[in-house]
C-alpha positions as CSV (number, residue, x, y, z in Angstrom):
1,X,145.3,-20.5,-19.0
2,X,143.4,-23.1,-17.7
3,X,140.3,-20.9,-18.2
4,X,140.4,-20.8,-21.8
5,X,141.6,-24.1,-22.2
6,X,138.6,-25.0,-20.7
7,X,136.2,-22.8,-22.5
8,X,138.4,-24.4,-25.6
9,X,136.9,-27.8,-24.8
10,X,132.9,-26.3,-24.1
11,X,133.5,-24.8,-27.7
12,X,134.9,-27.7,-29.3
13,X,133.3,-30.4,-27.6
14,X,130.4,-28.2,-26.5
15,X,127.9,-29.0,-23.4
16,X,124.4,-28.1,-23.3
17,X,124.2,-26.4,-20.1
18,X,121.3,-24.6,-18.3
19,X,118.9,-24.6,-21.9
20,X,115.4,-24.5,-21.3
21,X,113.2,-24.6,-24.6
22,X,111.4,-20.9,-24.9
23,X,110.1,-19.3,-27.8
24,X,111.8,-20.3,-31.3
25,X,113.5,-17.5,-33.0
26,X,112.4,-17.4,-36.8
27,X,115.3,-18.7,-39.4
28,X,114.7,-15.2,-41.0
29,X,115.8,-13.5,-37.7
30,X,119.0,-15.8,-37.2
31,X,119.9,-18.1,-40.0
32,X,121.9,-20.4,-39.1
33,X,125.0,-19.9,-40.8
34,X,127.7,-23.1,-41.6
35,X,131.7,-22.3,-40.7
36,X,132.2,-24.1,-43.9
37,X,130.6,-21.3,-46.1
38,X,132.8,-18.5,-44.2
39,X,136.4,-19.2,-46.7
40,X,137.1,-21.3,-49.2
41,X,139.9,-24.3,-49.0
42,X,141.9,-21.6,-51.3
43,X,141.7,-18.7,-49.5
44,X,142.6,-20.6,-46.5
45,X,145.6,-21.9,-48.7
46,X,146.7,-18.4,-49.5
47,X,146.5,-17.1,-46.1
48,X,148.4,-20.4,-44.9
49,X,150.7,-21.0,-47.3
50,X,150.0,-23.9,-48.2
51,X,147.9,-26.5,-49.9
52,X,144.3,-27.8,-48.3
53,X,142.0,-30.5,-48.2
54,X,139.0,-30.6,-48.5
55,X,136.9,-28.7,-45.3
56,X,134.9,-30.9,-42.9
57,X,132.1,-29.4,-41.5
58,X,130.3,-30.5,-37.9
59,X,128.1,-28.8,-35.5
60,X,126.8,-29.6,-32.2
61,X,125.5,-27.8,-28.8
62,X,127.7,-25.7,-26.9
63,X,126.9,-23.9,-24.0
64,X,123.4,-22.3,-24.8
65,X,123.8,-22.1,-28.5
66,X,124.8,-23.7,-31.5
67,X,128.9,-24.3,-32.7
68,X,129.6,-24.9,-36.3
69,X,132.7,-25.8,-36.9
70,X,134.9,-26.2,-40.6
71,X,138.1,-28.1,-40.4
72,X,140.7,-27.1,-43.2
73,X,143.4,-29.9,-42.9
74,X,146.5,-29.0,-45.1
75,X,148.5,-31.3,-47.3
76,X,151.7,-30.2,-45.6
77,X,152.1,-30.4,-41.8
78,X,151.1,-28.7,-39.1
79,X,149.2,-26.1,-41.2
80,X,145.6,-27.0,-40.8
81,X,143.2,-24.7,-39.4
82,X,139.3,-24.6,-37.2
83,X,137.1,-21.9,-38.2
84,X,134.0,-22.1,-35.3
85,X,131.5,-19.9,-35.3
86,X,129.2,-19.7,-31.8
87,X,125.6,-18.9,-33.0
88,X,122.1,-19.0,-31.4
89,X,119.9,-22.2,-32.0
90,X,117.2,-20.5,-34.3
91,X,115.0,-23.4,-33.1
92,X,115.6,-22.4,-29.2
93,X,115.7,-18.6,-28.8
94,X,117.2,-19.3,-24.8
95,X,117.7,-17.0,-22.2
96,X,120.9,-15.4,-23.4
97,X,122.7,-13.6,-26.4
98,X,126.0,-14.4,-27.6
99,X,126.8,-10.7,-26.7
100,X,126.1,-11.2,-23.2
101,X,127.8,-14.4,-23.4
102,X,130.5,-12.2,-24.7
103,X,130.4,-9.9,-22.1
104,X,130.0,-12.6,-19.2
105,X,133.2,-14.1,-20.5
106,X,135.6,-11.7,-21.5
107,X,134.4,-8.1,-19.7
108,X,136.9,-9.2,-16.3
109,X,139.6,-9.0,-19.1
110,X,139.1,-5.9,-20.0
111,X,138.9,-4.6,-16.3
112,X,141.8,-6.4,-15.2
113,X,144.0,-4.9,-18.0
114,X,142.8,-1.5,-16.8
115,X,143.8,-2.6,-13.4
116,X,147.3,-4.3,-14.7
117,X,148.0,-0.8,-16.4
118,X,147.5,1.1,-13.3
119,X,149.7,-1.2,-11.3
120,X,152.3,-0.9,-14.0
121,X,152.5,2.9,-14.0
122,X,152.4,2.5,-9.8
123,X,155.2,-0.2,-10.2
124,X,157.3,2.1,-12.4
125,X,156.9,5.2,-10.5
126,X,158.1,3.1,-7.6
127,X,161.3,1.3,-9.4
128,X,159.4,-2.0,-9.1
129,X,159.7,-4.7,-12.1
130,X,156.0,-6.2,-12.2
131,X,157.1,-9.6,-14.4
132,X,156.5,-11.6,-11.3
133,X,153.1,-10.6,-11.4
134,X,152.1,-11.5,-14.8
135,X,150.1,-14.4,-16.2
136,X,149.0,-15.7,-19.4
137,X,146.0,-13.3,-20.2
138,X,144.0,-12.7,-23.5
139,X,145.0,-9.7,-25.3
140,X,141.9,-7.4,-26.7
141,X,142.7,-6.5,-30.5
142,X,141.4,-3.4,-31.7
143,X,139.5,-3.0,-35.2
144,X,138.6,-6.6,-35.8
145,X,134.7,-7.0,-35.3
146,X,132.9,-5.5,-32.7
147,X,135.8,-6.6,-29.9
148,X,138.2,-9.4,-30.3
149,X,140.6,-11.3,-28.0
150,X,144.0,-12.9,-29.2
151,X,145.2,-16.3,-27.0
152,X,148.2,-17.5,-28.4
153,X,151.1,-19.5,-26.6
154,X,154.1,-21.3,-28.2
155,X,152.2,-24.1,-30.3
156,X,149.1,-22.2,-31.2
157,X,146.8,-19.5,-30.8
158,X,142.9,-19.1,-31.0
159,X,141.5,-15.6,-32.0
160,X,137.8,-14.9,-30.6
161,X,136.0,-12.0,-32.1
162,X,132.0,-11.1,-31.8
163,X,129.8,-9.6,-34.3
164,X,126.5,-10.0,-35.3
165,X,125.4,-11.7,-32.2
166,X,127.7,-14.8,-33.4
167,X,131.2,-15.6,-32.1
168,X,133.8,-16.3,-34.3
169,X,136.9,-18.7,-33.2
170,X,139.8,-19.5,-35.7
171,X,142.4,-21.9,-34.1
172,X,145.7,-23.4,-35.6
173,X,149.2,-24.4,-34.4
174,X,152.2,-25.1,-36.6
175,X,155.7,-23.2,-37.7
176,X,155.9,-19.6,-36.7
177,X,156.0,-17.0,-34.2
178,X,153.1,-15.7,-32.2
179,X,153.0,-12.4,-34.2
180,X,152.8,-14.5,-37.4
181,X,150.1,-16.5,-36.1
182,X,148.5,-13.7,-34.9
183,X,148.8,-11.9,-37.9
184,X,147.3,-15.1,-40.1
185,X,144.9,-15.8,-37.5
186,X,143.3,-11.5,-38.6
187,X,143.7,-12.6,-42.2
188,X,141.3,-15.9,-41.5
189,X,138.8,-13.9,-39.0
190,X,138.7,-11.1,-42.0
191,X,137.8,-13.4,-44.3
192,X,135.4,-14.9,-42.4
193,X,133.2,-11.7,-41.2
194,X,133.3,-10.5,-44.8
195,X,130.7,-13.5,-45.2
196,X,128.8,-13.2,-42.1
């Protein structure tokens, strides 16, 4: 938990660590694309269920790349949502991808579910009860981009999903279970890559 709480804060405050200026990438390559222009304040409304402000766009370094970031507050509480979207500077090509940024961060996931499956099916076949051993892990959601992670806890959630060489974060608290976040939170990111 503490690892994604902290790659929250790089993504929201975002950091400019270990950039070198290389070659520039040409805008025609990768545009840089505003989290603003991904939904609208009323298809964020639908999906919500309720009533928005207007968005509030910002942007800023974070890690190697660029953030952009649209804010939908809502007129009732606790409904407001962050649409981010992680994309290369196209003035500062750097020494990475967001896809291997992807796979840098998230990849261990995907080995240790392996692993926490096979320790499950050893666990059963030996009558043990593996709770103890859990932790609060991202969970890999199938069919939304090219690979997607789900973090959710009791007063929020933040859905991560790559495609195009851009990373895609939508983040909101509020009323409502975990599945129903989750579920809204697939809504928002299919909006959004439907734009990108």
């Amino acid at each position: 938990l503490g690892f994604w709480l902290g790659l929250l804060s790089v993504l929201v405050c975002g950091c400019n660590l270990c950039a070198e200026p290389t070659s520039p990438l040409s805008q025609g390559e990768h545009p840089k694309i505003d989290a603003c222009s991904l939904a609208t304040r009323e298809e964020v409304g639908a999906i919500q269920g309720a009533r928005m402000l207007d968005p509030k766009s910002s942007e800023g370094p974070a890690v190697d790349f660029q953030l952009s970031q649209c804010y939908y507050g809502s007129a009732e509480p606790d409904r407001s949502v962050s649409v981010g979207l992680m994309q290369r500077d196209p003035k500062d090509s750097g020494t990475r991808t967001i896809t291997q940024f992807w796979h840098e961060t998230f990849d261990r996931f995907a080995s240790a579910e392996n692993g926490k499956k096979a320790e499950e099916k050893r666990s059963e076949e030996n009558g043990e009860d593996g709770k103890e051993h859990e932790g609060v892990r991202p969970q890999k959601i199938e069919d939304l981009g090219e690979a997607s992670y789900w973090l959710g806890n009791p007063m929020g959630g933040i859905l991560y999903v790559l495609k195009n060489d851009r990373m895609l974060r939508i983040s909101f608290g509020g009323p409502g279970s975990a599945d129903d976040k989750l579920t809204k939170s697939k809504a928002h990111a299919q909006k959004a890559l439907g734009n990108l």
